[in-house]
C-alpha positions as CSV (number, residue, x, y, z in Angstrom):
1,X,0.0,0.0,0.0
2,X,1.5,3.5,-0.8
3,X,1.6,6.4,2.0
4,X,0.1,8.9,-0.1
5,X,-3.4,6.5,-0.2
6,X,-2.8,5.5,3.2
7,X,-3.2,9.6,4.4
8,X,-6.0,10.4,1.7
9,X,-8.0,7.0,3.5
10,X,-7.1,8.9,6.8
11,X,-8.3,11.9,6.1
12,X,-12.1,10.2,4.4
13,X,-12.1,8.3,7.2
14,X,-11.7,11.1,9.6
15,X,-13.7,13.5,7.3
16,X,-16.8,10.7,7.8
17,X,-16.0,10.4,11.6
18,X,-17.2,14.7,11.3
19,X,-19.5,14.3,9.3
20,X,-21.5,11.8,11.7
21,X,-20.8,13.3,14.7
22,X,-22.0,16.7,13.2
23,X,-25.3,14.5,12.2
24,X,-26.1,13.4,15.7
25,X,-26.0,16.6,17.3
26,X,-28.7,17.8,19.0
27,X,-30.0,21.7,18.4
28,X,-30.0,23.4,21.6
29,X,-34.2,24.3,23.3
30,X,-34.9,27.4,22.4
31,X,-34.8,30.2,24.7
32,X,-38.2,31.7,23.9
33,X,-41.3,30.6,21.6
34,X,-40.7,33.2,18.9
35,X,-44.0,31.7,16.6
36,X,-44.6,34.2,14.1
37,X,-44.4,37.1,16.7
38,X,-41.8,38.8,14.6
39,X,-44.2,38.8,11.4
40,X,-46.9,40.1,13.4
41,X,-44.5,42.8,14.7
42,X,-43.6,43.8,11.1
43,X,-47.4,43.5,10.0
44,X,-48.3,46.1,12.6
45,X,-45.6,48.6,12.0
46,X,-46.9,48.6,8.3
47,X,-50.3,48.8,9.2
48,X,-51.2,45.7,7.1
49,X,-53.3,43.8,9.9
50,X,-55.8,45.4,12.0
51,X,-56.0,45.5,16.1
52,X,-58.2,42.1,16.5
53,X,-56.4,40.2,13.9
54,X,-53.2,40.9,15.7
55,X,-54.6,40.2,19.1
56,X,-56.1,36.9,17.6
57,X,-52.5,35.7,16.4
58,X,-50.8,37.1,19.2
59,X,-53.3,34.7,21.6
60,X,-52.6,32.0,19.5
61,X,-49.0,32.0,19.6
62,X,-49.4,32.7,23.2
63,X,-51.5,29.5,24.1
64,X,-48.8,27.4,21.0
65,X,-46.1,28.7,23.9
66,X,-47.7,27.4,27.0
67,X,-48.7,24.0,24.9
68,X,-44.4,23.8,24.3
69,X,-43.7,24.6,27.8
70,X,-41.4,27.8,26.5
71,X,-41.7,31.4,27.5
72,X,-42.4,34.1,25.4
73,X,-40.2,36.6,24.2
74,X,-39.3,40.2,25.8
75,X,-42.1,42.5,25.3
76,X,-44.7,40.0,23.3
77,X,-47.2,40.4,27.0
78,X,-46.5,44.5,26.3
79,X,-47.2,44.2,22.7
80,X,-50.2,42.3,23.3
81,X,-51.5,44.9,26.2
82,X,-50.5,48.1,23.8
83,X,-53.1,46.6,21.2
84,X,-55.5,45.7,23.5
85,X,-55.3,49.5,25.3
86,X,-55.9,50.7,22.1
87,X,-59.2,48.5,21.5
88,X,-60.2,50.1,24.4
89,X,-59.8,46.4,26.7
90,X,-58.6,48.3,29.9
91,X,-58.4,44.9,31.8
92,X,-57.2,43.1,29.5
93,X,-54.0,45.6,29.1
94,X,-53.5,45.3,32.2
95,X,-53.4,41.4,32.4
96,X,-51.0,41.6,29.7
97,X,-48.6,44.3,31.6
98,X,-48.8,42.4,35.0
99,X,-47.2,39.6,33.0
100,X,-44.7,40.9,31.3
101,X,-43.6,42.7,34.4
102,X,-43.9,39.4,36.2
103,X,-41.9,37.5,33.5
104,X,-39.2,40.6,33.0
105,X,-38.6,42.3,36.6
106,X,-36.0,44.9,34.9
107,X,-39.1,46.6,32.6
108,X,-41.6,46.9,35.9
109,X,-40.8,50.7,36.2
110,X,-42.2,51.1,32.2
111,X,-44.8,48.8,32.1
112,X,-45.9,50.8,35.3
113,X,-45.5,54.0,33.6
114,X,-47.7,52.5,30.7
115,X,-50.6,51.4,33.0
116,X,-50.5,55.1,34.8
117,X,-51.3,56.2,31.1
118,X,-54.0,54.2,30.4
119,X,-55.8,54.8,33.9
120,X,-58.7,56.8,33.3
121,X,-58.5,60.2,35.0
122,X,-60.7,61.5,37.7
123,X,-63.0,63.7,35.2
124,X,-63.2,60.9,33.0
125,X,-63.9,58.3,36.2
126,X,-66.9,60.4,36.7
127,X,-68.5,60.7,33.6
């Protein structure tokens, strides 16, 4: 047998050794459940879905998270409560703030600056 076959069966054989090794790898679990939250972001930034459509996918994604047993991303629950302040859903905004503050500590002083904006004033309270 010459050398030179000897190192290029070497090198196939260590090239397949790779190659299977790379194959059995397993991907790392996701972090978050990203669904199609960053479609839906990009759908409502160009104003090409309206408030209860988003809400809709939004909700689904969020119930397709709990069924995989992964979080959701940083500021999905905000998202979700900005759309439903806007719809005029008071208690649900809220909801949706309390648990993003819940799941993200560090954003509690926003999201509670966000809920002070949507409580109703005292004129309004009265009405």
């Amino acid at each position: 047998m010459h050398v030179s076959s000897f190192r290029h069966g070497r090198l196939a054989l260590a090239a397949l050794a790779v190659g299977l090794l790379a194959g059995c790898a397993t991907q790392p679990k996701p972090l978050y459940y990203w669904g199609d939250y960053p479609s839906v972001m990009y759908s409502h930034f160009n104003n090409a879905k309206g408030q209860q459509e988003q809400i809709q996918a939004l909700e689904a994604m969020r119930e397709q998270a709990r069924a995989k047993g992964l979080p959701l991303p940083p500021g999905f629950q905000a998202h979700l409560g900005m759309l439903y302040g806007q719809s005029g859903q008071a208690g649900r905004l809220a909801e949706s703030l309390e648990a993003e503050k819940q799941q993200f500590p560090e954003g509690a002083p926003f999201m509670d600056f966000i809920l002070k904006k949507f409580q109703p004033k005292p004129a309004e309270a009265r009405q």
